[in-house]
C-alpha positions in Angstrom: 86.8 160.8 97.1 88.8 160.5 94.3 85.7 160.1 91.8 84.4 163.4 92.9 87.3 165.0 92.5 87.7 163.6 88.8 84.3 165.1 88.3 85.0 168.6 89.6 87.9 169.1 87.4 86.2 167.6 84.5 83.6 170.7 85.1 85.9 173.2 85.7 87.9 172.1 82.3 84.2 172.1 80.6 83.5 175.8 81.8 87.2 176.9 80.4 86.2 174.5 77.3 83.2 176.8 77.3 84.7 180.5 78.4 86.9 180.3 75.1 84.3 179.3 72.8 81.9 182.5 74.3 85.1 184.3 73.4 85.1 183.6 69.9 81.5 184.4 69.2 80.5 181.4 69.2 77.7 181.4 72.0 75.4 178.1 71.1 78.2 176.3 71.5 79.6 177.3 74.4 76.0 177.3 76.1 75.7 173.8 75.1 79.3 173.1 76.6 78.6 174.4 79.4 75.3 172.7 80.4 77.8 169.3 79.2 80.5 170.5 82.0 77.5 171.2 84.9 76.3 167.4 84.1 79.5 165.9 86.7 79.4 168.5 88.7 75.8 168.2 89.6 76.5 164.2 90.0 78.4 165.1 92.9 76.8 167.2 94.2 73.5 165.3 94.7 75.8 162.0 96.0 75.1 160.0 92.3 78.9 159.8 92.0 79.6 158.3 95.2 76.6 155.5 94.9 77.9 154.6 91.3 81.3 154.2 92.8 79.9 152.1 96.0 77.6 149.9 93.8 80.6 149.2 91.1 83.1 148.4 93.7 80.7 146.1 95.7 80.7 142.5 94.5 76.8 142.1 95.6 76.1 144.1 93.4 77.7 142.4 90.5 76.3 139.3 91.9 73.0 140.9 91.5 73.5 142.6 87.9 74.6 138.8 87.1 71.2 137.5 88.4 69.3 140.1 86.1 71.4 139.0 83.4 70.2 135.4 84.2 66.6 136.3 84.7 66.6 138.7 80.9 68.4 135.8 78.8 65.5 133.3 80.3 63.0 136.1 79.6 64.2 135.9 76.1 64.7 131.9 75.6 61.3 131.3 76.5 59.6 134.1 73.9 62.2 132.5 71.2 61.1 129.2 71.5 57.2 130.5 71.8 57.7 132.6 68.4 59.1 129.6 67.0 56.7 127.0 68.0 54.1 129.2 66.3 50.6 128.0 67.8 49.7 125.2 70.6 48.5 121.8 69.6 45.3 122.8 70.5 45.4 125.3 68.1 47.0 123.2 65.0 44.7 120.2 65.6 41.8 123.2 64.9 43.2 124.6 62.6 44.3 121.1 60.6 40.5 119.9 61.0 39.6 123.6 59.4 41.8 122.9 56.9 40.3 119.2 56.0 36.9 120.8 56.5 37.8 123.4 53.8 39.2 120.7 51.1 36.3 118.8 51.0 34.0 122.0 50.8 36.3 122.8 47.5 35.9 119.4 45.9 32.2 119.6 46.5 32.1 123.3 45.3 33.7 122.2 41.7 30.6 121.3 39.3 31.0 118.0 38.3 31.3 118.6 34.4 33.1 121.6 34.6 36.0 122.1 32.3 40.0 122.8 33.2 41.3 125.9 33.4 41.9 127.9 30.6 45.9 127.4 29.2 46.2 131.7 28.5 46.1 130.2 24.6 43.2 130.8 22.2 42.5 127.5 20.6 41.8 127.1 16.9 39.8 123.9 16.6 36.4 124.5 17.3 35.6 122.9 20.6 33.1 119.5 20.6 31.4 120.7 23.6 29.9 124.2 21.9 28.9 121.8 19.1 26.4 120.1 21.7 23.5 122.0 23.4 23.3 122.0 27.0 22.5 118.5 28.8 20.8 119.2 31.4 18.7 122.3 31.8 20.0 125.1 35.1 17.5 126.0 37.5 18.4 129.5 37.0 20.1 131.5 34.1 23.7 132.0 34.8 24.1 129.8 38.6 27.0 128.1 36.5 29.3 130.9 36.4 28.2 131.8 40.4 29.1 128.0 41.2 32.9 128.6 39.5 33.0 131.9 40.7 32.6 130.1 43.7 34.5 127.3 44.1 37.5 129.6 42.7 37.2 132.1 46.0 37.0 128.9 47.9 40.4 127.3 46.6 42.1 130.8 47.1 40.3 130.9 51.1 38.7 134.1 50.2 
């Protein structure tokens, strides 16, 4: 009873709130003031006011709102510890042995007499190997550079 009549006053202060404000020209702002004021009194009206004030005055209920809590904070433990655990063992012994499987592919990619990678300095001394001709002959022009090419996407996993 006494919630409804809390509300009703609170309307009745909002219309006044809103009168004045119509007075000084100010129309918006007392239209949206008094759509704020109707809010309570429409609350009661339709019996919401009395339902809050059964439901926060009833101790089942806050037994139950306790058991949600309950229920949300195990909701939100278990996808925690999922997102931290990342993948299942399953999953990292596959991806582990894809790993493996994609070292070895790398060291067999790399041509045996290849050279290091370049230091990002010119060098002055004129370099032995350029000296020699080629060793061994390829089988096609150029399937050196496709071989480093190569194995260079494979150590970067592209």
């Amino acid at each position: 009873m006494i919630a409804e009549t809390v509300c009703s006053a609170v309307a009745v202060a909002g219309l006044g709130i809103a009168a004045v404000t119509a007075y000084r020209k100010r129309f918006l702002a007392a239209a949206r003031t008094a759509a704020y004021a109707l809010v309570p009194l429409g609350l009661v009206m339709t019996g919401a006011v009395q339902w809050i004030v059964d439901t926060a005055f009833s101790p089942t209920a806050w037994a139950g709102f306790g058991v949600l809590g309950v229920a949300w904070g195990l909701f939100m433990t278990t996808r925690a510890v999922e997102r931290r655990r990342g993948m299942s063992r399953k999953d990292r012994r596959a991806a582990k042995a894809q790993a493996k499987a994609a070292g070895a592919a790398e060291r067999e990619a790399v041509a045996p007499g290849a050279s290091s990678p370049a230091s990002g300095r010119p060098s002055l001394k004129p370099s032995k190997q350029s000296a020699k001709p080629a060793s061994r002959p390829s089988s096609a022009p150029g399937s050196e550079d496709f071989s480093d090419i190569e194995a260079i996407l494979k150590k970067h996993g592209i």
